[in-house]
TIZA-909475 format. One record per residue (C-alpha): residue in one letter; x, y, z. Coordinates in Angstrom, 3 decimals, padded with zeros to 6 digits, always signed. Layout:
BEGIN
+------+----------+----------+----------+
| loza |       xx |       yy |       zz |
+------+----------+----------+----------+
|    A |        X |        Y |        Z |
...
+------+----------+----------+----------+
This chain:
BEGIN
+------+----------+----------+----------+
| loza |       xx |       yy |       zz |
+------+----------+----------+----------+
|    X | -033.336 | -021.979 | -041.498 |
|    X | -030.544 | -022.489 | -039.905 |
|    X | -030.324 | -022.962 | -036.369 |
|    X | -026.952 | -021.335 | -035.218 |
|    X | -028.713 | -018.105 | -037.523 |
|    X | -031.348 | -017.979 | -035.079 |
|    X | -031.116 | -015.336 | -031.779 |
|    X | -032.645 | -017.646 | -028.738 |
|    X | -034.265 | -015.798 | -025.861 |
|    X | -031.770 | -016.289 | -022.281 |
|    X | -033.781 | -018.350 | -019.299 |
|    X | -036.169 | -020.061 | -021.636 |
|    X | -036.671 | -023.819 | -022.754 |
|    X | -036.159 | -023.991 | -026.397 |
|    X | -037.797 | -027.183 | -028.702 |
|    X | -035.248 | -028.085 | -031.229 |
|    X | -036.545 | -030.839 | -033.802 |
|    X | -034.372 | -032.733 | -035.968 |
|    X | -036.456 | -034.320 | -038.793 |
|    X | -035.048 | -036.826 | -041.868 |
|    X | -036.542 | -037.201 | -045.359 |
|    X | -038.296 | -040.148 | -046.649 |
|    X | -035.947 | -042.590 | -047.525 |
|    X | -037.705 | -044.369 | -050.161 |
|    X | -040.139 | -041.503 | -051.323 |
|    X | -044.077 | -041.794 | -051.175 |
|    X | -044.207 | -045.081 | -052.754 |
|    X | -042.358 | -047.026 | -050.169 |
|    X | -043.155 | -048.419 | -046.674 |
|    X | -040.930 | -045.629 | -044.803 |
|    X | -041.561 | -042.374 | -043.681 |
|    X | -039.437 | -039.543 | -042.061 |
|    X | -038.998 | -039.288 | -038.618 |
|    X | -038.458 | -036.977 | -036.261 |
|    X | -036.717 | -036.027 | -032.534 |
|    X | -036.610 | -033.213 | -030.244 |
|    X | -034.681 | -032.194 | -028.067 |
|    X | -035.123 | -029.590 | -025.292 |
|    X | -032.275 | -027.168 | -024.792 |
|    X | -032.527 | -024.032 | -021.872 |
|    X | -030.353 | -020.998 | -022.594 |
|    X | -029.148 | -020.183 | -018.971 |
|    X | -028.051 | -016.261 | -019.065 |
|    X | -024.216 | -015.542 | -018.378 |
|    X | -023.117 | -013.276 | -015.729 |
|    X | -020.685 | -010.231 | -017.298 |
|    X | -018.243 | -007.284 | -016.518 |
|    X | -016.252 | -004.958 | -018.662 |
|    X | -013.657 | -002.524 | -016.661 |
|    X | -011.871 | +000.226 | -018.193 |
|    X | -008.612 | -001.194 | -019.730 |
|    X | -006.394 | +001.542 | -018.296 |
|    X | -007.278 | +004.342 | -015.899 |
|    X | -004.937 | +007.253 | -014.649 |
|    X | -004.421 | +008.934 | -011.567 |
|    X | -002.034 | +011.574 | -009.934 |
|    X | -000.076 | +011.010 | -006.837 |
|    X | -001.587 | +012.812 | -004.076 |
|    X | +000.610 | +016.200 | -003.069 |
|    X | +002.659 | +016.056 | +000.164 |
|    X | +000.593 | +017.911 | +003.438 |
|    X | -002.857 | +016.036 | +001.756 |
|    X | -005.359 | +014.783 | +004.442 |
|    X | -007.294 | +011.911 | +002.511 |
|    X | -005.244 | +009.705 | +000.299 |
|    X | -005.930 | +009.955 | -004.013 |
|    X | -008.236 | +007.599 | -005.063 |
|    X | -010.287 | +006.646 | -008.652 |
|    X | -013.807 | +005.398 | -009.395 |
|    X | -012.744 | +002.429 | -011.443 |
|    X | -016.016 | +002.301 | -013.652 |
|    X | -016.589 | -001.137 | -014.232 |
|    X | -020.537 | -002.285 | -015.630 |
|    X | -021.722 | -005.977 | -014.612 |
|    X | -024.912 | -007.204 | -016.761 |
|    X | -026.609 | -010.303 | -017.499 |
|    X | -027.151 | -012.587 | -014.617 |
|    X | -027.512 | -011.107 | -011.529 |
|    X | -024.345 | -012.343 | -009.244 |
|    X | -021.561 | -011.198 | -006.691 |
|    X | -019.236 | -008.740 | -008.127 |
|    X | -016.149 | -008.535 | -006.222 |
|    X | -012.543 | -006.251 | -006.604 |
|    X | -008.844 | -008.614 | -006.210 |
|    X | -005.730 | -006.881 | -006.776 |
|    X | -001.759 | -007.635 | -006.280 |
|    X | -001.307 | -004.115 | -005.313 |
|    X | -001.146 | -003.123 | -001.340 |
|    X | -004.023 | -000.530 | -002.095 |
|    X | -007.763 | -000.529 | -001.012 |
|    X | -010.615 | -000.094 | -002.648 |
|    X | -013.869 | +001.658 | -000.783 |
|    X | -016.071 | -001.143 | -001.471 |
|    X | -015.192 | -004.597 | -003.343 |
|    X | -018.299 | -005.492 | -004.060 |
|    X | -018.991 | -002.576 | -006.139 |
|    X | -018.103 | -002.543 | -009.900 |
|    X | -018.028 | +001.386 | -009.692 |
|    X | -015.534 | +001.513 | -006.539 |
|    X | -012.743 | +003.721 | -005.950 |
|    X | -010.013 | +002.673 | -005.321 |
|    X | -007.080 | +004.062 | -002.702 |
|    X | -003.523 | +003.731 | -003.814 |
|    X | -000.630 | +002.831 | -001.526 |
|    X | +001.689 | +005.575 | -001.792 |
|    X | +004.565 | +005.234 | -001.933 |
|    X | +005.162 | +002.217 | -003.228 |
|    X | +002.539 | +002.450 | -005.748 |
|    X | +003.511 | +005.822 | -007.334 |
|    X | +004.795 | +005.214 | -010.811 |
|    X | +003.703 | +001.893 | -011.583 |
|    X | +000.658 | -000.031 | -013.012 |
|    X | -001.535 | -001.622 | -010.473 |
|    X | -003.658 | -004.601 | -012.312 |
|    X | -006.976 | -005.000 | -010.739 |
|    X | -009.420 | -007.614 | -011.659 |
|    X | -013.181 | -007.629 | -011.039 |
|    X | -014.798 | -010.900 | -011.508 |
|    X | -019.115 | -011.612 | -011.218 |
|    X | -019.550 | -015.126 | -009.576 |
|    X | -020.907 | -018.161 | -011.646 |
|    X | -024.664 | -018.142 | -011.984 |
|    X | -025.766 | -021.247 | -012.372 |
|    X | -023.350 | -024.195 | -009.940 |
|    X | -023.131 | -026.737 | -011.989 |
|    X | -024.196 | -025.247 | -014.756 |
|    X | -022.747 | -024.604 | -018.314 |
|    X | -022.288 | -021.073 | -017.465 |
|    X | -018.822 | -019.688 | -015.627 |
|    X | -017.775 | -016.799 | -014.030 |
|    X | -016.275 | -013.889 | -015.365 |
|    X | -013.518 | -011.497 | -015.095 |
|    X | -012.369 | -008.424 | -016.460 |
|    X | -008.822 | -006.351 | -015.872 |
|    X | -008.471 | -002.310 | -015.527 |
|    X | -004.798 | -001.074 | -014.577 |
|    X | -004.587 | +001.899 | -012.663 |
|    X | -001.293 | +004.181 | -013.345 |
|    X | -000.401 | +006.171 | -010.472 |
|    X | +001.564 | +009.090 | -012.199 |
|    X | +004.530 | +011.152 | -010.035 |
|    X | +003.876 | +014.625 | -009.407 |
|    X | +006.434 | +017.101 | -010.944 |
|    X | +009.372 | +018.080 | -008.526 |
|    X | +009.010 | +022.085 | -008.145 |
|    X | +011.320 | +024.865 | -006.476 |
|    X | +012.345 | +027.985 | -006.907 |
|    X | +015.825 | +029.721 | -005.581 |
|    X | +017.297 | +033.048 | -004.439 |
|    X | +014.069 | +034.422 | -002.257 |
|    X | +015.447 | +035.943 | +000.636 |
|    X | +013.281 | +035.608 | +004.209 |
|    X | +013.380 | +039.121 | +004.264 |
|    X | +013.869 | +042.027 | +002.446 |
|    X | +013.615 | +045.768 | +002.526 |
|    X | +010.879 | +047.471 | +000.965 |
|    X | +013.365 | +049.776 | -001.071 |
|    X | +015.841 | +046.788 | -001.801 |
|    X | +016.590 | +046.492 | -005.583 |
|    X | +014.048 | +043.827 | -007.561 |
|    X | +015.084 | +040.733 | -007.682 |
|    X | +015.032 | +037.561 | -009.811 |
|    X | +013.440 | +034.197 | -008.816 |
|    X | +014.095 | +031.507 | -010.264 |
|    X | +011.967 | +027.976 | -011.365 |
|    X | +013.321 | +024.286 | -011.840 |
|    X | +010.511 | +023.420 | -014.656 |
|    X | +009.442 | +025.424 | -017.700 |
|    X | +005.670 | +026.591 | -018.415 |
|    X | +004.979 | +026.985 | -014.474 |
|    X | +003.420 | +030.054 | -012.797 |
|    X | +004.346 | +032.137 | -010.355 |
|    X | +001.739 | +033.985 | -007.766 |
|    X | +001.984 | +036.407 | -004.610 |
|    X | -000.742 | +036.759 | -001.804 |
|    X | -002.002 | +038.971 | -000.321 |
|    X | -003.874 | +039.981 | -003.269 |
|    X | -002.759 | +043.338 | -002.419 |
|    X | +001.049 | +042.508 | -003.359 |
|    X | +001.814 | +042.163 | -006.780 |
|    X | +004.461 | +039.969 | -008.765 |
|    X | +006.000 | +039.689 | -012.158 |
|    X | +004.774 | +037.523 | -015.310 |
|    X | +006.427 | +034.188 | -015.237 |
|    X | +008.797 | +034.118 | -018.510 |
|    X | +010.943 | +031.220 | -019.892 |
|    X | +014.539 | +031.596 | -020.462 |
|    X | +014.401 | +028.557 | -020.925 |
|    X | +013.559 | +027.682 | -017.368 |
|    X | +010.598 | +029.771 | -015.803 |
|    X | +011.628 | +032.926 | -013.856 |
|    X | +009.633 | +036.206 | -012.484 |
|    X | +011.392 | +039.491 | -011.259 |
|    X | +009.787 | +040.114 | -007.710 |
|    X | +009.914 | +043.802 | -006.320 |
|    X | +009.619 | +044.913 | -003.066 |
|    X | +007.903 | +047.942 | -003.082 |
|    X | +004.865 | +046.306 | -004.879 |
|    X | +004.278 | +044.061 | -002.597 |
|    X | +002.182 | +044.774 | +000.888 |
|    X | +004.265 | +045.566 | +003.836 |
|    X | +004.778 | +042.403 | +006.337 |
|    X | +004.291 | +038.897 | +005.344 |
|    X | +003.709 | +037.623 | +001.652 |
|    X | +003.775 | +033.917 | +000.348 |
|    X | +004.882 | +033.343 | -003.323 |
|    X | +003.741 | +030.396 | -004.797 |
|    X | +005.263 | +028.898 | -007.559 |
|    X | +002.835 | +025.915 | -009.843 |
|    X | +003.622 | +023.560 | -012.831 |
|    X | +001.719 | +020.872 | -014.261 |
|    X | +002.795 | +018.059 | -016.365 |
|    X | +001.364 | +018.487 | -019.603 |
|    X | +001.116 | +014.751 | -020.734 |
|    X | -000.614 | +013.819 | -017.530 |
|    X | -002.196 | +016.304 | -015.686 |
|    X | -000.565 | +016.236 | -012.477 |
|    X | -000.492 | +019.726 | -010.470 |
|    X | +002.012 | +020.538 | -007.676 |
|    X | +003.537 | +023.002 | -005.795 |
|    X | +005.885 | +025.101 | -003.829 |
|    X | +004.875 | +027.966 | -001.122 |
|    X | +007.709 | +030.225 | +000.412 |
|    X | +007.274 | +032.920 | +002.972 |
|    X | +009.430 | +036.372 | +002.387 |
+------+----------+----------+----------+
């Protein structure tokens, strides 16, 4: 058998022998020998992070800043597991290979943060190293939304009138629940025909949403007639 075939148990003393043939058969005066040798499999710490992760920009008025659990398994050995990065974020804890971490915004928004995660050697000296593994985080813009001609006020008998989107596939909403708006059409930019008189008397907010479709990221406008 041979020996590089063979799986070795981690942490364990292993006997190797190396034995020769008989040089001059069973007739002559020599005979095989033989040597050992003792080898000890020491067991290597290891990580594996995501190799890209994505993440919206947080929307403007938000309390708490956007962060992402990074996901990151360590096995093997048992070491230190620690978080470095380049970036001018923060991450919640960096000795944990599952942290989140906070981006800096907004000097972060729209680029690729690398961030490395790397499990201490186990052994000092040791054939075993550390290790390291990379994820990097995108931090992808939110969409730019408005909407135009929506008067402060209006009458309740005034004439309907148009209102109209910068993006195309967004959605427009009234509150109270009470009032009631228009279906958002495309033409090709979105629009929705907002009457008075179906909406309740005194204050109303019209909302107006769009997402990106390649990456998820929601925003919004609010506007008070």
């Amino acid at each position: 058998v041979d020996p590089a075939d063979i799986t070795y148990p981690v942490s364990q003393a292993i006997t190797l022998r190396l034995t020769t043939n008989d040089p001059d058969g069973p007739t002559g005066p020599c005979v095989a020998v033989a040597d050992d040798v003792v080898v000890t499999i020491n067991e290597a710490a290891k990580v594996v992070a995501p190799a890209s992760l994505e993440m919206c920009e947080k929307q403007t008025g938000a309390p708490i800043s956007t962060s992402i659990a990074l996901g990151a398994v360590q096995s093997g050995a048992i070491t230190t597991a620690t978080w470095t990065t380049t970036g001018a974020g923060t991450f919640s804890n960096i000795n944990d290979p599952n942290a989140r971490y906070f981006y800096s915004h907004p000097s972060e928004v729209n680029q690729i943060i690398p961030l490395v995660i790397t499990v201490s050697d186990p052994d000092g000296l040791g054939p075993c190293t550390s290790n390291s593994d990379t994820v990097r985080v995108k931090v992808n813009p939110l969409p730019i939304v408005d909407f135009v001609t929506l008067p402060f006020q209006i009458a309740e008998n005034n004439l309907p009138i148009t209102l109209n989107g910068n993006q195309s596939g967004g959605l427009f909403t009234i509150q109270p629940a009470s009032s009631n708006i228009g279906s958002t059409t495309q033409t090709p930019l979105d629009k929705v025909v907002f009457d008075p008189s179906a909406a309740t008397l005194g204050t109303n907010f019209i909302t107006y949403t769009y997402t990106i479709p390649a990456t998820g990221c929601v925003n919004n406008v609010v506007k008070q007639i």
